[in-house]
TIVO-374193 format. One record per residue: x, y, z of N, C-alpha, C, O in turn; residue number from 1. Coordinates in steps of 0.02 Angstrom, whole numbers. Each point is the difference from the previous one (the first is absolute). Layout:
# TIVO-374193
npx,npy,npz,capx,capy,capz,cpx,cpy,cpz,opx,opy,opz,pos
X,Y,Z,X,Y,Z,X,Y,Z,X,Y,Z,NUM
...
***
This chain:
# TIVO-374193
npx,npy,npz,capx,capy,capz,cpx,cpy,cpz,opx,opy,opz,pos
942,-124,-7432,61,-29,-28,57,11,51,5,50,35,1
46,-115,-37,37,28,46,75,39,-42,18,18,-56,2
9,-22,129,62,68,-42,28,-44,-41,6,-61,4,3
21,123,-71,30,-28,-52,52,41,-39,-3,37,-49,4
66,-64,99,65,37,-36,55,-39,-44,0,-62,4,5
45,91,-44,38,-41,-23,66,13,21,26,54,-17,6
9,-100,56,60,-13,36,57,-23,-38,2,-61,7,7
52,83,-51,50,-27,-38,78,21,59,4,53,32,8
35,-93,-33,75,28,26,66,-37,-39,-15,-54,-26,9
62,68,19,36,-30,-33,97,32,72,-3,33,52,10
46,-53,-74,62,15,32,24,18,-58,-16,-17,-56,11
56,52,75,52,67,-40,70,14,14,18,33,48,12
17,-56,-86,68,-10,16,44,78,18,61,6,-4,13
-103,42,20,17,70,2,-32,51,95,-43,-16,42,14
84,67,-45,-39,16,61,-51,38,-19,-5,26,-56,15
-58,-19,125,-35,39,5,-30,59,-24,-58,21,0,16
139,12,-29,7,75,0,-7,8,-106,-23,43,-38,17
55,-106,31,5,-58,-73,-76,17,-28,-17,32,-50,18
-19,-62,97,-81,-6,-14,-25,43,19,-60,-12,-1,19
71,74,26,-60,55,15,36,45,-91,-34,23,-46,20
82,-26,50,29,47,-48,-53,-38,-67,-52,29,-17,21
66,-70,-4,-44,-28,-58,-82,10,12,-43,-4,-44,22
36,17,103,-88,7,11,-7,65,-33,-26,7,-56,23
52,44,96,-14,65,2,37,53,-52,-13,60,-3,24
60,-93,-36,16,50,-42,-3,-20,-93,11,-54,-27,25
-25,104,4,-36,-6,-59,53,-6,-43,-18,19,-56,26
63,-34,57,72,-40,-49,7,-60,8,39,-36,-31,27
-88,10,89,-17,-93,-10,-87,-8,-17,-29,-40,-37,28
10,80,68,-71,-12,11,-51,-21,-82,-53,-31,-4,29
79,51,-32,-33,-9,-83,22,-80,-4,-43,-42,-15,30
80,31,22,28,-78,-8,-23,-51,31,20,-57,-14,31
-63,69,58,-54,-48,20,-56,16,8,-43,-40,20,32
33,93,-32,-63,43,29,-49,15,-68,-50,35,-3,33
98,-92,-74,-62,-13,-62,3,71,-10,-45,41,2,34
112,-33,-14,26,87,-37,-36,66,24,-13,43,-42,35
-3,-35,104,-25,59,51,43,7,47,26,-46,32,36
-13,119,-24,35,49,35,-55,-2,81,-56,-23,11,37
98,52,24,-60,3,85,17,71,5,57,18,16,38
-131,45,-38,7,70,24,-24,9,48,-60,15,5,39
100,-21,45,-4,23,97,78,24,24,53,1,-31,40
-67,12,88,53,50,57,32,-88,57,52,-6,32,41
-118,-54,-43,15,-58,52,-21,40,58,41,-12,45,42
-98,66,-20,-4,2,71,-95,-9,-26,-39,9,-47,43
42,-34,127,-54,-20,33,-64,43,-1,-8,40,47,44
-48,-45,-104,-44,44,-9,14,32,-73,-49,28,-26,45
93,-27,-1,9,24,-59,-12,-51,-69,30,-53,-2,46
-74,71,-52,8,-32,-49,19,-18,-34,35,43,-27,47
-34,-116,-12,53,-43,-26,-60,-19,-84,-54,-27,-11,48
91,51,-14,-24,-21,-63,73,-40,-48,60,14,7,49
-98,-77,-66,48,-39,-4,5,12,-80,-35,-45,-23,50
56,75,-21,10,39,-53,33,-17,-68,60,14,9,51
-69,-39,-79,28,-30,-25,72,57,-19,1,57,-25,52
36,-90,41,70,28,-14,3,36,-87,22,57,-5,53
-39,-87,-47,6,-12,-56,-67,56,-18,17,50,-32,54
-91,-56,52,-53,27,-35,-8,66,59,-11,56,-24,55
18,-63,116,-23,54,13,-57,-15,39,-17,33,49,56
-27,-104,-77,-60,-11,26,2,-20,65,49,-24,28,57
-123,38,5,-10,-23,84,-36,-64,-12,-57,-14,-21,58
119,-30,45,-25,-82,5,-47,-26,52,-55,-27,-9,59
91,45,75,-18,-4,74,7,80,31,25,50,-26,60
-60,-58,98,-9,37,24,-18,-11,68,-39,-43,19,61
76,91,24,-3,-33,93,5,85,41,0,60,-14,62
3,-112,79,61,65,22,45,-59,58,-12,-59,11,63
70,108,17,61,-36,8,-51,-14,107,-29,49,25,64
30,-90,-2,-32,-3,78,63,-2,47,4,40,47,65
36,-78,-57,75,-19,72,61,8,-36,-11,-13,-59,66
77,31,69,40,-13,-14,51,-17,67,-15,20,56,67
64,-50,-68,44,-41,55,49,2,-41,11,-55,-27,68
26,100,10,59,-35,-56,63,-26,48,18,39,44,69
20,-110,-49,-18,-29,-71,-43,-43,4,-19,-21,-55,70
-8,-4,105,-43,-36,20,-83,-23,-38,-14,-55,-22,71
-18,100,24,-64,9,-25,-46,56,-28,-11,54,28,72
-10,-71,-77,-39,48,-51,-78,-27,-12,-24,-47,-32,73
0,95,68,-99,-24,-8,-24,56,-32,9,57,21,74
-59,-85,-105,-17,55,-28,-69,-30,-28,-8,-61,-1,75
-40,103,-20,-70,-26,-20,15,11,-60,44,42,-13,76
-79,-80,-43,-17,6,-79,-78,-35,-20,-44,-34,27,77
60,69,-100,-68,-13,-22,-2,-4,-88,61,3,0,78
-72,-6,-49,27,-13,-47,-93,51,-36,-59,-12,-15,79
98,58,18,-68,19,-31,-27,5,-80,-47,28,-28,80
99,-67,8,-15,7,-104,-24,-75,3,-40,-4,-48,81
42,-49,73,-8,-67,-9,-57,-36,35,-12,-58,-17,82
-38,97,81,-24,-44,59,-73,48,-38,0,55,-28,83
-60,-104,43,-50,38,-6,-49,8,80,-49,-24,28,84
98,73,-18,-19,0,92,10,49,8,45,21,-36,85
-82,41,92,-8,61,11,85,3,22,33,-48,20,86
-5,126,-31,50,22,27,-21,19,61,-23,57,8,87
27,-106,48,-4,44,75,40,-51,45,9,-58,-16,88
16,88,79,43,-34,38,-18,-74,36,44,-37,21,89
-104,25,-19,-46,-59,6,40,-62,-66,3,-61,9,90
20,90,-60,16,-40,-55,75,0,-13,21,-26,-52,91
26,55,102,76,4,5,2,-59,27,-37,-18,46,92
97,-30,-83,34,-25,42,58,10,47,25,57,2,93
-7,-90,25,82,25,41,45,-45,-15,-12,-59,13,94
57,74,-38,72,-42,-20,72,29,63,22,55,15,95
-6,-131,6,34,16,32,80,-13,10,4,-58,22,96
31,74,-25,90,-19,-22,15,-8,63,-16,39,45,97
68,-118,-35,11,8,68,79,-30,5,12,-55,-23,98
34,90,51,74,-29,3,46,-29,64,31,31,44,99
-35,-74,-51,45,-34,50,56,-17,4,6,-47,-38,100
40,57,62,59,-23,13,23,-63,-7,-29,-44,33,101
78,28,-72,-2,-89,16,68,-14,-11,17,-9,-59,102
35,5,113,85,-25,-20,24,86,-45,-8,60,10,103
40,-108,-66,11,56,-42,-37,29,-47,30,36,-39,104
-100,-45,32,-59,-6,-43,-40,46,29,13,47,39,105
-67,-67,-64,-69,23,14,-56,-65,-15,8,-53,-30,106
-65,81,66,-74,-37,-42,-26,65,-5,6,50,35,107
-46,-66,-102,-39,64,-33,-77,-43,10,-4,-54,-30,108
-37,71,59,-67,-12,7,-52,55,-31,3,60,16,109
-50,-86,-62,-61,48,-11,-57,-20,4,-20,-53,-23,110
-13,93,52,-62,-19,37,-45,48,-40,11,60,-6,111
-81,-105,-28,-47,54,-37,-75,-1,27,-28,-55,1,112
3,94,14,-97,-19,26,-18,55,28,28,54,-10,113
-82,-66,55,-43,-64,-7,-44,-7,-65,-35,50,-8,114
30,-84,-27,-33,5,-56,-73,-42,13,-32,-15,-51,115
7,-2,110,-82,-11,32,-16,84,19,-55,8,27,116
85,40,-36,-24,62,-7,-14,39,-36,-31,53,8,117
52,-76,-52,-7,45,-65,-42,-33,-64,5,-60,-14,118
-34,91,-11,-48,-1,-58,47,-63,-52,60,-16,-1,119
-114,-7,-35,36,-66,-62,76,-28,77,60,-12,-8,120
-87,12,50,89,-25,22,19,-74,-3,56,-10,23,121
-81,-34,-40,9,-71,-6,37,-2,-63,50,-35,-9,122
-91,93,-58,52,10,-59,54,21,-1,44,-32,-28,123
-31,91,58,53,40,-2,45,-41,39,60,12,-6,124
-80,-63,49,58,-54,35,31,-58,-30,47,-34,18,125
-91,31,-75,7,-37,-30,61,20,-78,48,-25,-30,126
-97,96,28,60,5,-64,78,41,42,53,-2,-31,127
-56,28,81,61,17,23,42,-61,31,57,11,19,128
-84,-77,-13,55,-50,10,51,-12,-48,59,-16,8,129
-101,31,-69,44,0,-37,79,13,-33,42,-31,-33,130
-52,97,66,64,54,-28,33,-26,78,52,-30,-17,131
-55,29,64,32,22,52,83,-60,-7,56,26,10,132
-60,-75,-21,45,-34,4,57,46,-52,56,-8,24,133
-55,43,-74,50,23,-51,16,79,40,42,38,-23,134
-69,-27,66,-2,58,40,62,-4,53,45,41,12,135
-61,-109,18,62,-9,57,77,-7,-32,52,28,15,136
-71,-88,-78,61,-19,-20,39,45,-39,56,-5,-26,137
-98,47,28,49,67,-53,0,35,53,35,51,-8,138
-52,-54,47,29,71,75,61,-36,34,45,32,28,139
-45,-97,-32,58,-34,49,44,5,-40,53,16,27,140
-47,-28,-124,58,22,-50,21,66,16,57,10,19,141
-108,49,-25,55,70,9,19,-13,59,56,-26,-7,142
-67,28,56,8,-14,78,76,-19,-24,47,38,-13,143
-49,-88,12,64,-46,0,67,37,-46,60,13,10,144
-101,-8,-53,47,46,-52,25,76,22,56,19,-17,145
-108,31,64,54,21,48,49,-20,33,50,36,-3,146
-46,-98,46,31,-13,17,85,-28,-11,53,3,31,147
-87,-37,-114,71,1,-17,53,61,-11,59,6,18,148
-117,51,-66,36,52,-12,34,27,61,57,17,-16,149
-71,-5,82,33,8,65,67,-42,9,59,18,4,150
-72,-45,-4,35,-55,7,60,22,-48,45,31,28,151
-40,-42,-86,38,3,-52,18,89,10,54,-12,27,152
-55,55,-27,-5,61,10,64,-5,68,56,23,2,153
-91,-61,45,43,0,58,83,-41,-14,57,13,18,154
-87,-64,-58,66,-42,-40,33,32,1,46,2,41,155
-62,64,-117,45,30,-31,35,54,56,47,26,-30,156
-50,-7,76,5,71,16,75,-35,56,33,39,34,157
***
């Protein structure tokens, strides 16, 4: 099979710094992240489990591979309550956050695969197309919505 990732990007009326803050910290992260908290440090080698805010439970599960802040965030997951596929790193995917500069903006790009590597992966590509579009558009809302608050903050002062 050949490679098989899923490529979404959208522009973001906010900076860089806009969109790493909503990635990585857990006072946005439940709000798109289908009400889960992210318990990690964000360094490279350390584990990232994705946690329901509300119950406690382990949804997903990775560990964190690159960080570039604000730039880029590469982390593996695996969804181990839902997939009927061995837990081993053969069956991680890699999700990848990628930020670009653009004027006064950004593009927010996410990159998910290879899913020709991994066990059921034609399914799991199939049912993760799904969600990913409500993923961006609610990361580019807080995004943005920092930005106003800055903004307005700066107004007032």
């Amino acid at each position: 099979m050949a490679e098989l990732f899923i490529r979404k990007s959208i522009e973001v009326n906010a900076p860089a710094e806009a969109l790493w803050r909503v990635l990585t910290d857990n006072e946005f992260i439940p709000q798109y992240m289908f009400g889960c908290v992210a318990e990690t440090d964000w360094k490279p080698g350390s584990p990232l489990e994705w946690k329901g805010a509300a119950d406690g439970k382990l949804y997903v599960k990775g560990h964190v591979v690159a960080v570039d802040e604000p730039r880029r965030l590469e982390y593996t997951v695996i969804d181990p309550n839902n997939l009927a596929v061995p837990d081993i790193p053969a069956n991680y995917l890699t999700m990848i956050y990628e930020i670009r500069q653009h004027g006064e903006g950004s593009v927010f790009e996410l990159i998910q695969g290879d899913y020709s590597k991994v066990a059921e992966g034609q399914k799991r590509y199939e049912d993760t197309l799904k969600g990913d579009d409500f993923i961006l558009v609610k990361i580019k809302e807080l995004a943005e919505g920092i930005r106003v608050a800055a903004m307005d903050a700066s107004n007032a002062s």
